[in-house]
C-alpha positions in Angstrom: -8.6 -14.1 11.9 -7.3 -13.3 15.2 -8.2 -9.7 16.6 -5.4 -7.0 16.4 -4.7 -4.9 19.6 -5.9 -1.8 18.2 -5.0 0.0 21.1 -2.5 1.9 19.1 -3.3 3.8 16.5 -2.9 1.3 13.5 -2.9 2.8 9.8 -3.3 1.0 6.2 -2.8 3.4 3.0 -3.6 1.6 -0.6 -2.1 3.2 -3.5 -3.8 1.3 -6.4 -2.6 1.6 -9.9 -5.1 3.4 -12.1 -8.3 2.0 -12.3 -12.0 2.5 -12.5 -12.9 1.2 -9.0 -10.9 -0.7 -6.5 -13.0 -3.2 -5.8 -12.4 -6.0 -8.5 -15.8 -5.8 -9.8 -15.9 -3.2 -12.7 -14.4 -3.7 -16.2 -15.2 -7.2 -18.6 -14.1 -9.6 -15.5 -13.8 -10.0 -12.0 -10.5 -9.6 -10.5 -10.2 -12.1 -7.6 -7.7 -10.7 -5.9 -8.7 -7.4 -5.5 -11.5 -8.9 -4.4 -9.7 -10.5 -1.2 -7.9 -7.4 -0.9 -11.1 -5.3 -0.5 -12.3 -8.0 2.0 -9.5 -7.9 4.1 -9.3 -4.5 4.2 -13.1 -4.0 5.6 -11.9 -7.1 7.9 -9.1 -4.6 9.4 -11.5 -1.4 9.3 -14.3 -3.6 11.8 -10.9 -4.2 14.3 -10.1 -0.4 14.2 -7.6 -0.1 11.5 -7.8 3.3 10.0 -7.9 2.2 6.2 -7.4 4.4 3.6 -7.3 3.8 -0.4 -6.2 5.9 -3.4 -6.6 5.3 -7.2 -4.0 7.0 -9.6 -6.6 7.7 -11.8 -8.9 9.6 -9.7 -6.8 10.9 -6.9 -2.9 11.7 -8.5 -2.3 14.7 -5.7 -2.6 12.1 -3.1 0.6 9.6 -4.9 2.8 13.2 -5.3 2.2 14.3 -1.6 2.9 11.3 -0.1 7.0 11.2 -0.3 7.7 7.4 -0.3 5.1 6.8 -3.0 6.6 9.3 -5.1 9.9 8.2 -4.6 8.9 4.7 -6.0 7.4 5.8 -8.9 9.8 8.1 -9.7 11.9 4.9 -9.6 9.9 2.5 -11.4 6.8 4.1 -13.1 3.6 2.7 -12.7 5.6 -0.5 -12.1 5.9 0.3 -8.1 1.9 0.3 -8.0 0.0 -0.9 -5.7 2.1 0.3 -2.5 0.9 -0.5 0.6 1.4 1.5 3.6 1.2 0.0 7.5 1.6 2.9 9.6 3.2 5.1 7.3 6.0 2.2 6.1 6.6 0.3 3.0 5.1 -3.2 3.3 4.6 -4.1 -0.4 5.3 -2.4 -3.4 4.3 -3.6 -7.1 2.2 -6.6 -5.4 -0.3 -7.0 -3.1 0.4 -8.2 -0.2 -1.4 -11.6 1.7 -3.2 -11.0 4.8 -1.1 -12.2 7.1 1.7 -10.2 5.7 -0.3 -7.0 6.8 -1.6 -8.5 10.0 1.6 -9.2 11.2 3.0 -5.7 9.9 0.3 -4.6 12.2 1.3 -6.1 14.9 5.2 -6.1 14.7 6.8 -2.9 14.8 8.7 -2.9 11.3 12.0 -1.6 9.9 11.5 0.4 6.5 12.7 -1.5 3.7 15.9 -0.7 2.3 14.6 0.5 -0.6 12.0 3.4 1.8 15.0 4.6 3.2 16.3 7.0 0.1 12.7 7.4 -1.1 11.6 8.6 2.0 13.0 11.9 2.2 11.0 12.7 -1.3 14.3 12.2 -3.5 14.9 8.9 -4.9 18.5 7.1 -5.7 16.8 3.6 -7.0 17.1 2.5 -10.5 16.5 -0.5 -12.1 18.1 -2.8 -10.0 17.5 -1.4 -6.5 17.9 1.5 -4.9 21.4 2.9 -3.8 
């Protein structure tokens, strides 16, 4: 994986449905790809990426207090979950997103999605089939 130039403050918030550990490795089988998603993560936190991970289950203040992650659950329910934050914008809600999606989210400056924009403010016009 190519190094990211961490000379600006680079941010990754995980907002994981609720389970009993985030890693993949709890419960009757391994989940690979929470797996990968934990690995990648500690591959981002060795290049400087500030990395930062909640569970519903164990940390529901931290879903309500941040506005865009309220906004899509509000939405959609537990049906929004994971979201995935890179610097404080929607990359990927309902899904995990690949590697290279967040690397280059790192390293491109990003426009919110469309559906961030309403949500963002802490009220949330999106229904079913998008978000107004």
């Amino acid at each position: 994986m190519a190094d990211l130039d961490t000379t600006l403050t680079a941010s990754i918030s995980v907002f994981d449905p609720p389970m009993c550990c985030s890693t993949g490795l709890c419960g009757p089988s391994v989940d690979p790809q929470l797996l990968q998603v934990a690995r990648d993560l500690r591959r981002f936190e060795a290049q400087g990426v500030a990395v930062e991970r909640f569970n519903l289950a164990q940390q529901p203040d931290a879903f309500v207090q941040q506005p865009k992650v309220a906004g899509l659950m509000q939405a959609f329910g537990e049906k929004a979950l994971p979201v995935i934050l890179i610097n404080g914008d929607i990359l990927a809600y309902g899904r995990y997103p690949s590697r290279e999606e967040m690397t280059t989210a790192l390293k491109e400056p990003r426009e919110p999605e469309q559906a961030a924009a309403p949500c963002a403010d802490g009220g949330c016009d999106c229904g079913s089939d998008g978000c107004n």
